[in-house]
C-alpha positions as CSV (number, residue, x, y, z in Angstrom):
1,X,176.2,-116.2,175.8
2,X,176.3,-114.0,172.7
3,X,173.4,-113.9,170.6
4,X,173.5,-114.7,166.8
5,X,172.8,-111.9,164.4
6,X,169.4,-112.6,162.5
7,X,169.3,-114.1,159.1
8,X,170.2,-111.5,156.5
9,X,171.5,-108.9,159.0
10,X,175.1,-107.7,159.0
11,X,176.2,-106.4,162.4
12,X,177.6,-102.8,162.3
13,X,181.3,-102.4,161.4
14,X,183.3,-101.3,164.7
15,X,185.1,-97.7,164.4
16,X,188.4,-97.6,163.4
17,X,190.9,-95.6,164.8
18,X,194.7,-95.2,163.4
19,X,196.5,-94.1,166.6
20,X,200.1,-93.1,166.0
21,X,202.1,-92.9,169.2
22,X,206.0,-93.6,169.4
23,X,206.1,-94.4,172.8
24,X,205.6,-98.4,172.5
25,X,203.8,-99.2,176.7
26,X,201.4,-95.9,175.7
27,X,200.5,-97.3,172.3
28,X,199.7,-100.6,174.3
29,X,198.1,-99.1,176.9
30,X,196.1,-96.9,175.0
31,X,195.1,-99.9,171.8
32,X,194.1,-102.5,175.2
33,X,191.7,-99.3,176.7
34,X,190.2,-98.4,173.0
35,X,189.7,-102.1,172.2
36,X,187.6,-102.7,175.3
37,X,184.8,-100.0,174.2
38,X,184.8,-101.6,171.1
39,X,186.7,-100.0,168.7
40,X,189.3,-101.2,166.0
41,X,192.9,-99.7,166.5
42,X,195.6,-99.8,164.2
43,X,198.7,-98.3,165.4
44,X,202.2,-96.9,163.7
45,X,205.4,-96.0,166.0
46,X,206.3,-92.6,163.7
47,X,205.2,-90.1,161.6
48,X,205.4,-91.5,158.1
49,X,204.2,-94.8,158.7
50,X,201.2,-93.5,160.1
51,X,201.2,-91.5,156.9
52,X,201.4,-95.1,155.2
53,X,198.7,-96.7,157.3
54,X,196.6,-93.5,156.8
55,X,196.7,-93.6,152.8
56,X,195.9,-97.2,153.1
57,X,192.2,-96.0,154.1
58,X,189.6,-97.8,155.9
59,X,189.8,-95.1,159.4
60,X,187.5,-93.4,161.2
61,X,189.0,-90.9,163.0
62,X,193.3,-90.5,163.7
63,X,194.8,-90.0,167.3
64,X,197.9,-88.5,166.6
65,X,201.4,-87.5,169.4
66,X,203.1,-84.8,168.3
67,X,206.6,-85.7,169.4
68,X,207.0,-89.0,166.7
69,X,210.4,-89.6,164.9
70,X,210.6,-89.2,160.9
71,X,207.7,-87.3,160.9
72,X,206.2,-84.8,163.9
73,X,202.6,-85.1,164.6
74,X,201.8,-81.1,163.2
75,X,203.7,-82.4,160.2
76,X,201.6,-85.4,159.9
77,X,198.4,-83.3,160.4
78,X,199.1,-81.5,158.1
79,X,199.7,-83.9,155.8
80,X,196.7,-85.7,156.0
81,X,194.6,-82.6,155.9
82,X,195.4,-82.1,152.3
83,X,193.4,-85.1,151.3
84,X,190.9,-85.5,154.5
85,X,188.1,-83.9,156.5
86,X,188.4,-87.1,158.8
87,X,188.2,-86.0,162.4
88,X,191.9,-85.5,163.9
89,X,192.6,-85.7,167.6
90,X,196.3,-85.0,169.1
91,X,197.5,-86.5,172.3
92,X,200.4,-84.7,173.6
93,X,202.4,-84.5,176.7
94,X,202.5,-80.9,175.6
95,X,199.7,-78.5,176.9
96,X,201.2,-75.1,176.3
97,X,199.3,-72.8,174.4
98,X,201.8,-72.6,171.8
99,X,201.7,-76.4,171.2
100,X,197.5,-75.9,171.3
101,X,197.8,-73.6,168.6
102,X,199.9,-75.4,166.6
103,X,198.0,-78.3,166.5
104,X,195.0,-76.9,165.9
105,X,196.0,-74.6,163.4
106,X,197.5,-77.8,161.2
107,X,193.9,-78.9,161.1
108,X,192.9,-81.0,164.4
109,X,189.7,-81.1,165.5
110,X,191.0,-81.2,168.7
111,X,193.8,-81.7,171.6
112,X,193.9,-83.4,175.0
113,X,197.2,-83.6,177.0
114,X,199.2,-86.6,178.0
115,X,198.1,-88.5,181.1
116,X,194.5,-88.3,180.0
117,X,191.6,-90.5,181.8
118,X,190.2,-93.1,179.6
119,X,186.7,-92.3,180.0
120,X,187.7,-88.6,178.9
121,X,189.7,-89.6,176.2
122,X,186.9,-92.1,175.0
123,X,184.1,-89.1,175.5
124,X,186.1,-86.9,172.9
125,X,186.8,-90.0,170.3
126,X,182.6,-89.9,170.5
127,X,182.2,-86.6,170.2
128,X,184.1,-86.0,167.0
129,X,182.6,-88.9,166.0
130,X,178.9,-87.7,166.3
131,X,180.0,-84.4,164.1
132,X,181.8,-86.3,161.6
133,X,178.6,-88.1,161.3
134,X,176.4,-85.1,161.5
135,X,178.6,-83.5,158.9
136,X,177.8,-86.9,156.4
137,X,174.3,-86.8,157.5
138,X,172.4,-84.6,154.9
139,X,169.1,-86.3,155.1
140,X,166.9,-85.7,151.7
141,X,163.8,-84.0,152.0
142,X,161.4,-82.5,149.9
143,X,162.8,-79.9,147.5
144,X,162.1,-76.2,147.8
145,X,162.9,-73.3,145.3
146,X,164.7,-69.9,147.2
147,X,164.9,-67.3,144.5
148,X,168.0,-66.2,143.5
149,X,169.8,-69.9,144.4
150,X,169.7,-73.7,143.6
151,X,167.1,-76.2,144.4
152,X,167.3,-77.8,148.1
153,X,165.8,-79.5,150.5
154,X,164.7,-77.6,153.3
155,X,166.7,-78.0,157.0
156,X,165.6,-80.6,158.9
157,X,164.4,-80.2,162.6
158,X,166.7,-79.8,164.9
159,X,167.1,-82.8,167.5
160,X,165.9,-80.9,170.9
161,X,168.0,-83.2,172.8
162,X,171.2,-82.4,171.1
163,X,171.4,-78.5,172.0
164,X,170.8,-75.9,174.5
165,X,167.2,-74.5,175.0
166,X,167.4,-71.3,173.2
167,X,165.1,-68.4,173.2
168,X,165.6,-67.7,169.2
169,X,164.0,-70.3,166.9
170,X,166.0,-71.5,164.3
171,X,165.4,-70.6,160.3
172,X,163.3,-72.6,158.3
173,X,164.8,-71.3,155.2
174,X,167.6,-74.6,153.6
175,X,169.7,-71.4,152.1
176,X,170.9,-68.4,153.6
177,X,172.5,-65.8,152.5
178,X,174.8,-63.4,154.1
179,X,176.3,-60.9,151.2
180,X,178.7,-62.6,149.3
181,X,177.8,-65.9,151.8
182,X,175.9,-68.6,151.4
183,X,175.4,-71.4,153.9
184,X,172.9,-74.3,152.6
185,X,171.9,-76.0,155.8
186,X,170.2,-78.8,154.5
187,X,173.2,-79.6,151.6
188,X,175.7,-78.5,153.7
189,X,177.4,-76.6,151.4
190,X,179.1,-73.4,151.5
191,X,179.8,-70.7,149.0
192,X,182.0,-67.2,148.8
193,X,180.9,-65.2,145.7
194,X,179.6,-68.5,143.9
195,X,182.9,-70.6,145.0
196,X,182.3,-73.5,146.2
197,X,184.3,-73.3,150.6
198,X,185.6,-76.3,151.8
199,X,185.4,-76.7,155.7
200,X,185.9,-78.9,157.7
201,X,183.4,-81.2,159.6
202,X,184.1,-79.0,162.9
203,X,184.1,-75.7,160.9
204,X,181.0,-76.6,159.4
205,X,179.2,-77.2,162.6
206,X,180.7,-73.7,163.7
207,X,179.7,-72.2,160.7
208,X,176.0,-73.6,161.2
209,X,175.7,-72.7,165.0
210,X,176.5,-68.9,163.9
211,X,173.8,-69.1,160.5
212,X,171.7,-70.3,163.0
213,X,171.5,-67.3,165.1
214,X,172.5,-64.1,162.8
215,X,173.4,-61.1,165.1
216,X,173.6,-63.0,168.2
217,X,176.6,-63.4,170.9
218,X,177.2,-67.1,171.3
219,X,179.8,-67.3,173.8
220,X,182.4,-69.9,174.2
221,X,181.0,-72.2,176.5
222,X,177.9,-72.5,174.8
223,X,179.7,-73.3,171.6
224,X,181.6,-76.3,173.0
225,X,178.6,-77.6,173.9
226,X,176.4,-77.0,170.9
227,X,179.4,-77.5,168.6
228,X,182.0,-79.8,170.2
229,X,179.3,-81.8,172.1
230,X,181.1,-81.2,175.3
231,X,179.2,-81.7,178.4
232,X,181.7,-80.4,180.7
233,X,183.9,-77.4,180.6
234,X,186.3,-77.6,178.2
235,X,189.6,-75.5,176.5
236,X,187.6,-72.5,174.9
237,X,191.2,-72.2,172.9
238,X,189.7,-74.6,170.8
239,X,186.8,-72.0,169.8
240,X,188.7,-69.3,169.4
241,X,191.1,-71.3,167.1
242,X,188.4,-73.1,165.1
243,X,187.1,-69.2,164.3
244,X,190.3,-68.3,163.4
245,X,190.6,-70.6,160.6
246,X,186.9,-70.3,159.5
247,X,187.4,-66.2,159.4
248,X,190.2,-67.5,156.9
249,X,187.7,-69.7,154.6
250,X,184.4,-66.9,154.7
251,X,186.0,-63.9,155.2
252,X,187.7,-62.1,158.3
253,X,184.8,-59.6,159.2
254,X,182.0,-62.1,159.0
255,X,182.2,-62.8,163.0
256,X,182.2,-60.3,165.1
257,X,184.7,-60.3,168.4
258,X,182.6,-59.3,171.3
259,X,185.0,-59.0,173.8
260,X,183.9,-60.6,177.5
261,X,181.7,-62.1,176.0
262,X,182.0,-64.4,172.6
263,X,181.0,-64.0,168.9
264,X,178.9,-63.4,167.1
265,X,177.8,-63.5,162.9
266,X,177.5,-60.4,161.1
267,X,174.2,-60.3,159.0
C-alpha cells in the first residue's frame, strides 16, 4: 500500500534521463530496465532529434550510442557540450581505444560498451549523478578574506565516507593558488591569469583531487575512485583522457606524468 506524502510536502522529482539509441528492442529494453529504479526516460531514434529533445531541457543526465543516423553520437556530444556541463554517458557496441578516445575527447563523462549489465550500467548513471551534484553543491559558509584574492567561504569538510583514507590532510585554505592558477574550493571556480576556466563537472572534481594534494602522485586507480566514484576497477583511459583535456583548460605543464605510476600537480 503506498503511503501518502504529508500535507505540504512535494515528493522529489525522479531523474531524467534522455537516452538516444537507434536501435528500437535496445531503446526498449534499456527505457523498461531504467524505469524500474526509478528514473524518467525520454528517448529519440537519431542524432538530431535527440538534439531536439535535448534543447527542449528538463534532463538530468544524456545516454548517448554513437552509431545513430542523421547525426553520430560524437557529433551529438559535441553538440550539446557547447551549451552544457550536464553529465554525458556513451553506450557503444564499440570498445576500441580509438572509439574511447573519441568519445571522451567530444566531452563525455564517460563510456561503457554494448552488452552492458544493468546493475553496472545503473551504478555509472549514479555515479555521474553524485558529481554532477557535487559540482552544484557549493554550500555557503562563513566568509573568509585570503590576501591577494576575493571574498569566500572557506572549504567545507570533506565527507570521510566519500574518499580513501589518506595520510595528507586536506587544505583548509577556500583559495589556492598555484602561479598563474587559482582553484576556489569552496566557490568552485577556477581562474588562469584572472580568466574566469570553465570545466566541466568531472574536470572539476579532477582538478580538486590534484589541489587537494600539491606535489603528490595520485595514481589512476585511486582517481576513479575518489573522482569517478568507482568502487571497482574501472578503464583508467578515462583518467588519462579527462587530464588531457584539463592540461588543455590550466595549462599543459601543471600535471606532472609520473610514468608507472600516475600524476601528480605541480606546486
Amino acid at each position: 500500500m503506498s503511503v501518502p506524502a504529508a500535507a505540504g510536502v512535494r515528493a522529489p522529482e525522479p531523474v531524467s534521463i534522455l537516452l538516444v539509441e537507434d536501435d528500437e528492442v535496445i531503446r526498449r529494453s534499456v527505457t523498461m530496465a531504467l524505469e524500474r529504479y526509478g528514473y524518467r526516460v525520454t528517448s529519440a531514434g537519431d542524432g538530431l532529434t535527440g538534439l531536439e529533445r535535448f534543447r527542449e531541457g528538463g534532463h538530468d543526465l544524456l545516454l548517448l550510442d554513437v552509431m545513430l543516423p542523421e547525426l553520430d553520437g560524437i557529433g551529438l556530444c559535441r553538440r550539446i557540450r557547447e551549451t552544457s556541463t550536464k553529465p554525458i554517458l556513451i553506450m557503444s557496441a564499440r570498445g576500441g581505444t580509438l572509439e574511447v578516445v573519441s568519445g571522451l575527447e567530444a566531452g563525455a563523462d564517460d563510456y561503457v560498451v554494448k552488452p552492458v549489465d544493468t546493475a553496472v550500467l545503473v551504478a555509472r548513471i549514479r555515479s555521474l549523478l553524485r558529481r554532477a551534484t557535487f559540482t552544484r553543491a557549493a554550500a555557503p559558509a562563513e566568509s573568509t578574506t585570503v590576501r591577494g584574492g576575493p571574498t569566500v567561504p572557506p572549504v567545507p569538510p570533506p565527507d570521510p565516507s566519500a574518499r580513501l583514507e589518506q595520510s595528507t590532510p586536506r587544505p583548509h585554505r577556500a583559495l589556492l593558488v598555484f602561479a598563474d592558477l587559482a582553484v576556489d574550493t569552496a566557490g568552485l571556480e577556477v581562474f588562469l591569469a584572472g580568466e574566469p576556466v570553465a570545466l566541466a563537472p568531472t574536470e572539476l572534481r579532477l582538478l580538486l583531487e590534484f589541489v587537494a594534494y600539491p606535489g603528490i602522485v595520485l595514481d589512476r586507480q585511486t582517481l576513479l575512485r575518489n573522482v569517478w566514484d568507482y568502487d571497482w576497477d574501472g578503464d583508467t583511459r578515462v583518467v588519462d583522457l579527462c587530464v588531457q583535456r584539463l592540461r588543455k583548460k590550466i595549462g599543459a605543464g601543471r600535471i606532472e606524468t609520473v610514468r608507472g605510476f600516475g600524476y601528480k600537480l605541480r606546486g
